[in-house]
C-alpha positions in Angstrom: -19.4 -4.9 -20.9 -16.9 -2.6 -20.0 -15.1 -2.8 -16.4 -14.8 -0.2 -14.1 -11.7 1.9 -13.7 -8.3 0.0 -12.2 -7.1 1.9 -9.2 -3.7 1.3 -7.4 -2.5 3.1 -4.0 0.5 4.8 -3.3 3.2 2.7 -2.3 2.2 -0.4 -3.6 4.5 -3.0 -4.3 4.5 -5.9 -7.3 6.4 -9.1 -7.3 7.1 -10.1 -10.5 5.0 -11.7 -13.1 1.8 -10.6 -10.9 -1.6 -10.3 -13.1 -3.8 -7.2 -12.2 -7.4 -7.8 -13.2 -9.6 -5.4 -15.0 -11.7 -3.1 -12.3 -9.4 -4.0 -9.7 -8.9 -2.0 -6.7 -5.5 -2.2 -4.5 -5.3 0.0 -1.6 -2.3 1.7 -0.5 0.4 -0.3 1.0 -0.1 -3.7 -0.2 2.6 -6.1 -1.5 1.1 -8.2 -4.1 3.1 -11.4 -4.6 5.3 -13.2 -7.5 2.8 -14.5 -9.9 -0.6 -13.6 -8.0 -3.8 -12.7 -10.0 -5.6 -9.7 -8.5 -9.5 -8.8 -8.6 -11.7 -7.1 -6.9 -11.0 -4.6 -3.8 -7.8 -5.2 -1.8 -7.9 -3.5 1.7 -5.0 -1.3 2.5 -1.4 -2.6 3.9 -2.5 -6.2 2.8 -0.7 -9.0 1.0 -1.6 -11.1 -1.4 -0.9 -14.4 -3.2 -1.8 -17.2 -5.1 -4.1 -17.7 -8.3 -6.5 -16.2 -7.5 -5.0 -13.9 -5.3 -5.7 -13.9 -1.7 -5.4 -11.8 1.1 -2.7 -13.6 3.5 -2.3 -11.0 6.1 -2.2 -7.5 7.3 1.1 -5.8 7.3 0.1 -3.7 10.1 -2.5 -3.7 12.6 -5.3 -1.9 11.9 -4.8 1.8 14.2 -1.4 1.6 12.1 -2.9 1.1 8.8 -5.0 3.7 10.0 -2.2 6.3 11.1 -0.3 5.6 8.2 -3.2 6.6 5.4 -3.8 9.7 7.5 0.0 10.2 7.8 0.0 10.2 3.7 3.4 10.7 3.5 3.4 9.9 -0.6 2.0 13.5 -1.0 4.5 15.1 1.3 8.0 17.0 -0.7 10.5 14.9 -1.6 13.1 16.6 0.5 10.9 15.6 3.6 10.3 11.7 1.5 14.1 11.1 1.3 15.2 12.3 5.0 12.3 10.0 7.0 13.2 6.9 4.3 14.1 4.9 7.4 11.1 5.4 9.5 8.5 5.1 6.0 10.2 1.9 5.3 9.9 0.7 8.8 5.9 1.6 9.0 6.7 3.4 12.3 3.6 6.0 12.7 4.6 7.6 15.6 8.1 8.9 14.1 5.9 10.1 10.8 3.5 11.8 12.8 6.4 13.8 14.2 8.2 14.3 11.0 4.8 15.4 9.4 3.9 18.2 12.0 7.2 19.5 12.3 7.0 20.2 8.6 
């Protein structure tokens, strides 16, 4: 029968080659290694190898994982994007939080 909808988060990255299965669901922030094979629902800020694919680890722990899907900085203007490019790609929370309520 037909699968459910395929639904990636923001900020997701893919290593190459990597297979995303029908009905998946990857939550924002994981890294999804070279070659892995992806079904089923993948927590937030997780990443993931092998065939089939496996959670490995966390990227974060979980009040940042937490801080950082409330932060959603992927819907904030670019302008704002491109000046806190340091802090997003170092997963630092407390310096988005800031950045995000001083506008």
């Amino acid at each position: 029968g037909p699968h459910p909808d395929t639904v990636i988060g923001h900020d997701v990255w893919f290593g190459q080659g990597a297979r995303i299965l029908p009905g998946a669901q990857i939550g924002s922030g994981c890294i999804i290694g070279t070659g892995a094979v992806v079904g089923g629902r993948i927590a937030p800020y997780s990443v993931v190898a092998g065939n089939p694919g496996r959670v490995i680890r966390r990227r974060f722990d979980a009040a940042t994982v937490e801080a950082l899907l409330d932060i959603a900085w992927w819907d904030w203007p670019i302008a704002r994007i491109l000046a806190q490019e340091a802090a997003i790609c170092g997963g630092d929370p407390a310096h988005l939080r800031a950045a995000a309520e001083a506008g």
